[in-house]
C-alpha positions in Angstrom: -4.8 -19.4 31.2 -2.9 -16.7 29.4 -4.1 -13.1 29.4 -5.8 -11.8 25.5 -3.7 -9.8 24.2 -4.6 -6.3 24.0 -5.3 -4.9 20.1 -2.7 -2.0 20.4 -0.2 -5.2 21.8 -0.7 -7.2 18.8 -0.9 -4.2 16.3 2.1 -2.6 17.6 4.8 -3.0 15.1 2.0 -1.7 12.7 1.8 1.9 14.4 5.8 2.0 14.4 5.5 1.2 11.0 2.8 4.2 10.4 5.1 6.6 12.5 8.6 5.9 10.4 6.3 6.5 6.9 5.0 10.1 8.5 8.6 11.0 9.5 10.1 9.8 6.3 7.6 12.0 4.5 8.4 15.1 6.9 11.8 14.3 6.4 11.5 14.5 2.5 9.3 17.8 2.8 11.7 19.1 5.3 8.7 19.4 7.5 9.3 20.0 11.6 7.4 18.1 13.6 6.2 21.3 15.7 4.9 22.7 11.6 3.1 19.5 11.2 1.2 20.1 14.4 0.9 23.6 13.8 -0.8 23.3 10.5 -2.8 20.4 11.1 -4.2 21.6 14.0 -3.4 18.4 16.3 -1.6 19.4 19.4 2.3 19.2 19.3 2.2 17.1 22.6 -0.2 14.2 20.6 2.0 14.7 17.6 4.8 13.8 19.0 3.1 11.0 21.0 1.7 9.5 17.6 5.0 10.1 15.7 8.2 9.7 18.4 6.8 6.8 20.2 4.4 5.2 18.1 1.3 5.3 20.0 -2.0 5.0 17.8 -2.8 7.2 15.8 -6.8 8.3 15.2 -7.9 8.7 11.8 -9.0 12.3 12.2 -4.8 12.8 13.1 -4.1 10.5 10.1 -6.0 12.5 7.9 -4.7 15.8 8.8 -0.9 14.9 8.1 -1.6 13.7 5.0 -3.4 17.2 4.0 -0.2 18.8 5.6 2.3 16.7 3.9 0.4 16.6 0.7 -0.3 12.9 0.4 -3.1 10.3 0.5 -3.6 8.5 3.8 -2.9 5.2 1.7 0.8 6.7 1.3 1.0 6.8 4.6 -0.5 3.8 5.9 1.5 2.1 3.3 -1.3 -0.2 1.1 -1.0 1.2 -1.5 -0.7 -1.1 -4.2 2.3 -0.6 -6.4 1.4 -0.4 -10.2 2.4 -3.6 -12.0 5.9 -3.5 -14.1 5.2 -6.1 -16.7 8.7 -7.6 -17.7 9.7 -7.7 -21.3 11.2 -10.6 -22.4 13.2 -10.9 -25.7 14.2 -13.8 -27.7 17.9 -14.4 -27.1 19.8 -15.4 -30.4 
């Protein structure tokens, strides 16, 4: 009988994912990774934990790097639901 896989096993890629959007956002704001931690009060060491190698990230760390990096937490766990382009369509002659 295989061995349940453990929730951070199966929800990896998901926290990679959450890492690349934080760095792409410091990386846009031209924001260190040592400022982040500095002004968001979460300790460089779990920063760069969270952010270099992916590791889960608790929602109170979330929260903070969005205040930092001045977005929502839905920018940055990325479900946020992109507004609707309606297409125009024209009569061709």
């Amino acid at each position: 009988m295989a061995a349940k896989p453990k929730p951070w096993e199966v929800q990896e890629d998901w926290y990679a994912g959450l890492a690349r959007r934080v760095l792409a956002e410091m990386s846009a704001q031209n924001v260190t990774m040592y400022r982040l931690s500095h002004l968001s009060g979460v300790q460089y060491t779990l920063t760069a934990r969270y952010i270099r190698e992916g590791r889960r990230m608790p929602a109170f760390a979330l929260f903070r790097y969005a205040q930092v990096l001045g977005v929502t937490v839905s920018d940055l766990v990325g479900d946020r639901e992109e507004p609707r382009q309606q297409g125009l369509e024209f009569p061709e002659d």
